[in-house]
C-alpha positions in Angstrom: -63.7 -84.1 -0.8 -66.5 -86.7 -0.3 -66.6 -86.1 3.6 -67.1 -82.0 2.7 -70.2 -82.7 0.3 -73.0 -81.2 1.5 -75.9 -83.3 3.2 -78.3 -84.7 -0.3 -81.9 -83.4 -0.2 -84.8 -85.5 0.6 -86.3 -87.3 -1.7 -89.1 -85.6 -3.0 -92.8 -86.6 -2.8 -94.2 -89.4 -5.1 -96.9 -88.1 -7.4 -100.5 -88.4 -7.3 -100.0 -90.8 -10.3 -97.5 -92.9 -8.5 -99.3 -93.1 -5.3 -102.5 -94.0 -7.6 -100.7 -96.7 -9.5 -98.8 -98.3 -6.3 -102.3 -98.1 -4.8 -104.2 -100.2 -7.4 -101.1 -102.7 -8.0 -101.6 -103.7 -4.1 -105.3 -103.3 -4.5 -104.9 -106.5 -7.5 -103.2 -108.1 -5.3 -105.3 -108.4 -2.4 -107.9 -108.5 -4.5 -106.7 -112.0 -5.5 -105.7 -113.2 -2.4 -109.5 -112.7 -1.5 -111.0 -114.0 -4.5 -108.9 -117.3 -4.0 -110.0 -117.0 -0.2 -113.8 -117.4 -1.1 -114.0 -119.4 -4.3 -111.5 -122.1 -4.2 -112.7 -125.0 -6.0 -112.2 -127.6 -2.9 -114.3 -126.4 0.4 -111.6 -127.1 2.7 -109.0 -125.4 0.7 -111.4 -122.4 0.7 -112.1 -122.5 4.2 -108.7 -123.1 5.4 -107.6 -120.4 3.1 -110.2 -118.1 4.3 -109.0 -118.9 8.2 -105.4 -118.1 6.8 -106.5 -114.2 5.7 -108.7 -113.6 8.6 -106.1 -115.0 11.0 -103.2 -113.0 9.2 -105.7 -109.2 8.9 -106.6 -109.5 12.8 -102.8 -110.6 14.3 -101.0 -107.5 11.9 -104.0 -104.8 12.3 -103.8 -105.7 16.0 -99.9 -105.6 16.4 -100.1 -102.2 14.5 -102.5 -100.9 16.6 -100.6 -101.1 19.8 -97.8 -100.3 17.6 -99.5 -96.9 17.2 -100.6 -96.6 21.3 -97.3 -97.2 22.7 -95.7 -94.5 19.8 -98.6 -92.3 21.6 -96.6 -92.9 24.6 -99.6 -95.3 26.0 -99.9 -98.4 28.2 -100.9 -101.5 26.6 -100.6 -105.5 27.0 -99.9 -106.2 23.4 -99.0 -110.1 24.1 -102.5 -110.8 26.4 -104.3 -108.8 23.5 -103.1 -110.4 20.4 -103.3 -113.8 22.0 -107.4 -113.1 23.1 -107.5 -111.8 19.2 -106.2 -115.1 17.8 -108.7 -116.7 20.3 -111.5 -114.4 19.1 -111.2 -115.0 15.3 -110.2 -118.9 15.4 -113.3 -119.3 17.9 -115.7 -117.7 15.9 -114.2 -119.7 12.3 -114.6 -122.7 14.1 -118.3 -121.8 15.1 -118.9 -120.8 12.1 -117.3 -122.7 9.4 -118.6 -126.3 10.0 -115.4 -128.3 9.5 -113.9 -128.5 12.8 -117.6 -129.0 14.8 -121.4 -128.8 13.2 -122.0 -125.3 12.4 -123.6 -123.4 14.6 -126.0 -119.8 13.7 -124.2 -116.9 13.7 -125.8 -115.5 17.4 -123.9 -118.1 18.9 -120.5 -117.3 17.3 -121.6 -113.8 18.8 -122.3 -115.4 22.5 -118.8 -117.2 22.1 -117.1 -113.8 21.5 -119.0 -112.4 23.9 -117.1 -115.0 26.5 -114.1 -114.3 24.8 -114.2 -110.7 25.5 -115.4 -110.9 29.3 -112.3 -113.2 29.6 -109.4 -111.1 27.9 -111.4 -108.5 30.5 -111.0 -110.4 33.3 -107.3 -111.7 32.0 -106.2 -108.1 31.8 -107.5 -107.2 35.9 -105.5 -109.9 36.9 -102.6 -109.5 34.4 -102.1 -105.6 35.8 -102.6 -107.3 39.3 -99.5 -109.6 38.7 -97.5 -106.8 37.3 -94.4 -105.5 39.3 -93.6 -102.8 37.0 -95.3 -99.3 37.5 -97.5 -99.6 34.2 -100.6 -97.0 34.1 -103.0 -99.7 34.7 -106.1 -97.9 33.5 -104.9 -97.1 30.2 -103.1 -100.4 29.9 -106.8 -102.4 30.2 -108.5 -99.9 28.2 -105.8 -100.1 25.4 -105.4 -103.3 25.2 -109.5 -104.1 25.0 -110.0 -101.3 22.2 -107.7 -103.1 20.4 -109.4 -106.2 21.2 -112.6 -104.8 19.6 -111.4 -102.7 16.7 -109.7 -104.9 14.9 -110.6 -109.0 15.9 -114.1 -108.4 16.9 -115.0 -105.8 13.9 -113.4 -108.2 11.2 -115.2 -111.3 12.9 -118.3 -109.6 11.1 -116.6 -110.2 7.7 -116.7 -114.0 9.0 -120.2 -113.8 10.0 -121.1 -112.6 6.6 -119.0 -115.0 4.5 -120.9 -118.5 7.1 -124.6 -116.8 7.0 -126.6 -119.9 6.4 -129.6 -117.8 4.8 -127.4 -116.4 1.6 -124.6 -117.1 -0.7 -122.2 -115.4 2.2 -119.0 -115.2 -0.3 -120.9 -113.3 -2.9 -122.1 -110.6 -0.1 -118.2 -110.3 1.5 -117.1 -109.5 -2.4 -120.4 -107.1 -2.7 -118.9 -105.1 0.8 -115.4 -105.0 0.0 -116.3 -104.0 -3.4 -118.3 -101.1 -2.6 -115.8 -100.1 0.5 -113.1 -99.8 -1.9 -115.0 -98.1 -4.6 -115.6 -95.3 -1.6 -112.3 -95.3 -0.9 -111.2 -94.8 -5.0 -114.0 -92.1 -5.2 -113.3 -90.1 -2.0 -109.0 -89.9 -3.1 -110.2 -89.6 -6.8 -111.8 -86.3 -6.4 -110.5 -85.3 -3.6 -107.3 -85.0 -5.5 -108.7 -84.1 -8.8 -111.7 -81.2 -7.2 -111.3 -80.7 -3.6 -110.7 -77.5 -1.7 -112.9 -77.5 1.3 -111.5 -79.3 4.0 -113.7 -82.1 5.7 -111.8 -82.2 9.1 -108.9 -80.8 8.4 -107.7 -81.2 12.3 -107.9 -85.2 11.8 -107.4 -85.7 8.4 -106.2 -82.5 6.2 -106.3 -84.4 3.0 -109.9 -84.9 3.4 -112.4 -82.4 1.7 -116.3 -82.7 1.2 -115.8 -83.0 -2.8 -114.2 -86.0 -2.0 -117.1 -87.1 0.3 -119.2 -86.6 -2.4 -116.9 -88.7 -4.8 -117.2 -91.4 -2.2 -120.8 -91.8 -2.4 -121.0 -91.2 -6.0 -118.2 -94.2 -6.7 -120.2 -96.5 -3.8 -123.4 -96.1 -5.2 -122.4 -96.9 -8.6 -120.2 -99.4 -7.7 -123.0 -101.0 -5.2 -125.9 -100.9 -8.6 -123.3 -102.3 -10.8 -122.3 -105.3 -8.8 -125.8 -105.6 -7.5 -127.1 -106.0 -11.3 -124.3 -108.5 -12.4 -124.8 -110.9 -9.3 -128.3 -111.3 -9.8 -129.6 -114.2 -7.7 -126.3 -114.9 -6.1 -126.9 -111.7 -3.7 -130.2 -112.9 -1.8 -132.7 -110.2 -0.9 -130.9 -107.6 -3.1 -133.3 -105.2 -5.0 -131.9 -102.0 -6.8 -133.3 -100.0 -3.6 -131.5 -102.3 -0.8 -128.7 -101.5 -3.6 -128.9 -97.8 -3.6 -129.5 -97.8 0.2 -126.8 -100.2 1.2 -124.6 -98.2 -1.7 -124.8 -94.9 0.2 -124.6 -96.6 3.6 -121.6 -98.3 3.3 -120.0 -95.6 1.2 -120.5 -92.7 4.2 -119.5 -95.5 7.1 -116.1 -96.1 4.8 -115.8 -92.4 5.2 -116.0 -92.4 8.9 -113.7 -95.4 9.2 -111.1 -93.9 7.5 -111.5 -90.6 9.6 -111.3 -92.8 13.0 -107.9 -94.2 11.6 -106.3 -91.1 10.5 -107.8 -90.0 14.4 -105.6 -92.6 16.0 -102.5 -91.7 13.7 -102.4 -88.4 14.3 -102.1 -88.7 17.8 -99.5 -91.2 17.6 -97.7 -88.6 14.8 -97.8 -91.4 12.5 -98.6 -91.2 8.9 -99.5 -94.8 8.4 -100.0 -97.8 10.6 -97.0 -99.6 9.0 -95.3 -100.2 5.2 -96.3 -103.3 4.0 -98.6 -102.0 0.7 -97.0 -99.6 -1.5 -99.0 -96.7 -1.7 -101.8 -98.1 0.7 -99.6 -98.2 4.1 -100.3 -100.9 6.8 -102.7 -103.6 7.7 -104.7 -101.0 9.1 -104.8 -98.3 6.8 -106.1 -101.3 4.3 -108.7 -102.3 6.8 -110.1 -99.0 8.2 -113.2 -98.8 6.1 -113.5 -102.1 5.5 -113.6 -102.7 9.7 -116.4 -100.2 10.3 -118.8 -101.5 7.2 -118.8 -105.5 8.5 -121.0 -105.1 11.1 -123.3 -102.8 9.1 -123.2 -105.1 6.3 -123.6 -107.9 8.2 -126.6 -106.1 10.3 -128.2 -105.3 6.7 -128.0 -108.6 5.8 -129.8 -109.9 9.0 -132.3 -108.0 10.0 -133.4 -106.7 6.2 -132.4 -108.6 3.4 -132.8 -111.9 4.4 -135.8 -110.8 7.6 
């Protein structure tokens, strides 16, 4: 009888190669959602596309976020944040990109934000003030701003980068996002292929120090490569920035991802949501790529372009 038939088996784990192919299929794609993003032939279309991504990264990365604090059981005011985050990242295109208003330098962007954040602050005191319910107030503020600031303000950098006014700011967010990923392809390559001693194993037990060492191997090559092939279109960049930067950005990708899998375990999640096949969520795409902006971005600044 159908009704007796004993309960089926899970399914059973998708292979390395599976999880390897799903992950680079995704990685295409968003890949070419970014390319048209930066080099569309018509400026506005480029710019308005660019607002589209940005827009799009911060709103999901955000609403998975607090997705992940209140599974930890956590206080949060997801509407007040993600509305300050839409603020935050539309603020700083407008600022920045020169369509809407004359473009201003990238400080001042940072000054904006700076008002942005003081206000979502502010918003939040007298939001929990207002509230009849018997919310934990000081986690509620405190979730809801490190939302604010991991995901919005971190990806603003990527902004700040593509508007710099002293470089060819597109050819610098593809140099970043390159080398991020090339990390990230090293660090699962042979971690999967060569690693046995565990990293952290308390935050992330798939993590190993072979695989560390694959990331800064893939990041540096991948940062030399690039670096060689964009010639004049990446200002400042010798082959030592390029080695520097390479390693930089390749142990930072690291860390990102260890801060991520940090907030995931404690939510017993094992991604921030399901929209990439193989990657996971918004934020489990962004993780690296949040913690190397401001470095590349700082780099940039203060040394390539000094």
């Amino acid at each position: 009888m159908p009704g007796n038939a004993p309960n089926a088996s899970p399914p059973a784990p998708a292979s390395k190669k599976r999880v390897f192919l799903q992950r680079a299929s995704s990685s295409a794609l968003l890949w070419a959602v970014v390319l048209g993003a930066l080099f569309a032939p018509s400026p506005f279309i480029a710019a308005a596309c660019f607002f589209t991504v940005m827009v799009g990264l911060a709103f999901v990365g955000q609403w998975e976020f607090y997705g992940l604090v209140q599974r930890r059981g956590l206080a949060c005011f997801r509407n007040t944040g993600l509305v300050f985050g839409l603020i935050l990242v539309a603020s700083t295109w407008v600022n920045l990109s020169g369509l809407i208003k004359e473009q201003t330098l990238p400080a001042k962007a940072h000054d904006f934000e700076t008002g942005v954040v003081v206000l979502c602050f502010l918003g939040l005191c007298v939001r929990r003030f207002l509230a009849r319910d018997e919310t934990d107030g000081f986690a509620a503020v405190a979730t809801t701003l490190l939302g604010l600031l991991y995901v919005p303000w971190l990806l603003n950098f990527i902004q700040k980068i593509h508007f710099f006014p002293r470089a060819e700011g597109q050819w610098y967010v593809v140099y970043f996002i390159l080398v991020t990923k090339f990390s990230d392809m090293g660090a699962y390559a042979v971690g999967s292929l060569i690693g046995r001693h565990k990293m952290i194993p308390r935050v992330s037990p798939g993590k190993t120090w072979e695989g560390f060492g694959g990331a800064l191997l893939f990041s540096l090559a991948g940062s030399l490569a690039f670096a060689h092939l964009a010639g004049e279109h990446l200002t400042g960049m010798t082959p030592m920035h390029a080695a520097v930067l390479g390693l930089s950005l390749g142990a930072t990708a690291v860390l990102g991802d260890l801060i991520e899998s940090l907030f995931k375990r404690e939510a017993g999640a094992k991604d921030s949501g399901r929209l990439f096949p193989g990657i996971g969520g918004i934020l489990d795409l962004l993780d690296s790529l949040l913690f190397n902006a401001p470095l590349m971005y700082l780099y940039l600044r203060h040394v390539l372009t000094h």
